[in-house]
C-alpha positions as CSV (number, residue, x, y, z in Angstrom):
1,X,0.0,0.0,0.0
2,X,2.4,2.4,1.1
3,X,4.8,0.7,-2.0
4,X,2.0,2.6,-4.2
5,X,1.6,5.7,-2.4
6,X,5.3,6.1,-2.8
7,X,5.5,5.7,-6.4
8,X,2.6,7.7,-7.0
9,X,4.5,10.6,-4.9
10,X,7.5,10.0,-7.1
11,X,5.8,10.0,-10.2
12,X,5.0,13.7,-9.2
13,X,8.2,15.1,-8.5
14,X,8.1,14.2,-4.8
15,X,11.8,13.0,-4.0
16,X,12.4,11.4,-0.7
17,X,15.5,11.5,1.3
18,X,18.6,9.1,0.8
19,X,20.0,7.5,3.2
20,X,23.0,9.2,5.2
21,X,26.1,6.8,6.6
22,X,26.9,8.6,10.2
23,X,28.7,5.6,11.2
24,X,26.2,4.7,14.3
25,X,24.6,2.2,15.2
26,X,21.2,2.5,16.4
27,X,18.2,0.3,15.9
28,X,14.6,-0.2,16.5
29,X,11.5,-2.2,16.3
30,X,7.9,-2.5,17.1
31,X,6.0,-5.2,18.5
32,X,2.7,-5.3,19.5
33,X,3.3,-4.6,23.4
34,X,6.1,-1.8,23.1
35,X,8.8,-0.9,21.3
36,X,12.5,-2.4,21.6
37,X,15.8,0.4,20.9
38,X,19.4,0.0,20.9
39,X,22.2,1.4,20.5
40,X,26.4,1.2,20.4
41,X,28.1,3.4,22.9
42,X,31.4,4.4,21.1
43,X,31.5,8.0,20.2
44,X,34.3,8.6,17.3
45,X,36.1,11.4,16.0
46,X,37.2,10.7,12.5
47,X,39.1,7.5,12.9
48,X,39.4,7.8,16.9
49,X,37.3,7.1,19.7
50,X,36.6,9.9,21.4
51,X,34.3,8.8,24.0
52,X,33.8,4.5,24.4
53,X,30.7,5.2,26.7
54,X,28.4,7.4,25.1
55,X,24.5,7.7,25.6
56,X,22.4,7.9,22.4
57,X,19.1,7.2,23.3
58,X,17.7,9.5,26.5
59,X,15.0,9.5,28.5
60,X,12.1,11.2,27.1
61,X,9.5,10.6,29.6
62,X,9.0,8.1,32.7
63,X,8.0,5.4,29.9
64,X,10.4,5.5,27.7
């Protein structure tokens, strides 16, 4: 459905955004009680680690 919706968009001159390599790894998915996130926790500068325990995903609210 959305497959369609997509191409119609396309088809008149909507382009969506590519995909950008930061070099992160973050990842999540949805099931039908919650959601499930992850994340790496190596912070680099160029070819360096600049910080090997790094937050990327924060609190939000008491539920999350």
């Amino acid at each position: 459905m959305l497959l369609i919706r997509n191409m119609m968009m396309e088809a008149n001159g909507f382009h969506p955004p590519t995909a950008t390599k930061t070099g992160t790894t973050i990842v999540g998915t949805v099931f039908a009680n919650g959601v499930v996130m992850g994340a790496d926790t190596r912070a680099t500068s160029g070819n360096i680690v600049s910080d090997k325990n790094c937050e990327k995903i924060h609190r939000l609210a008491n539920r999350i």
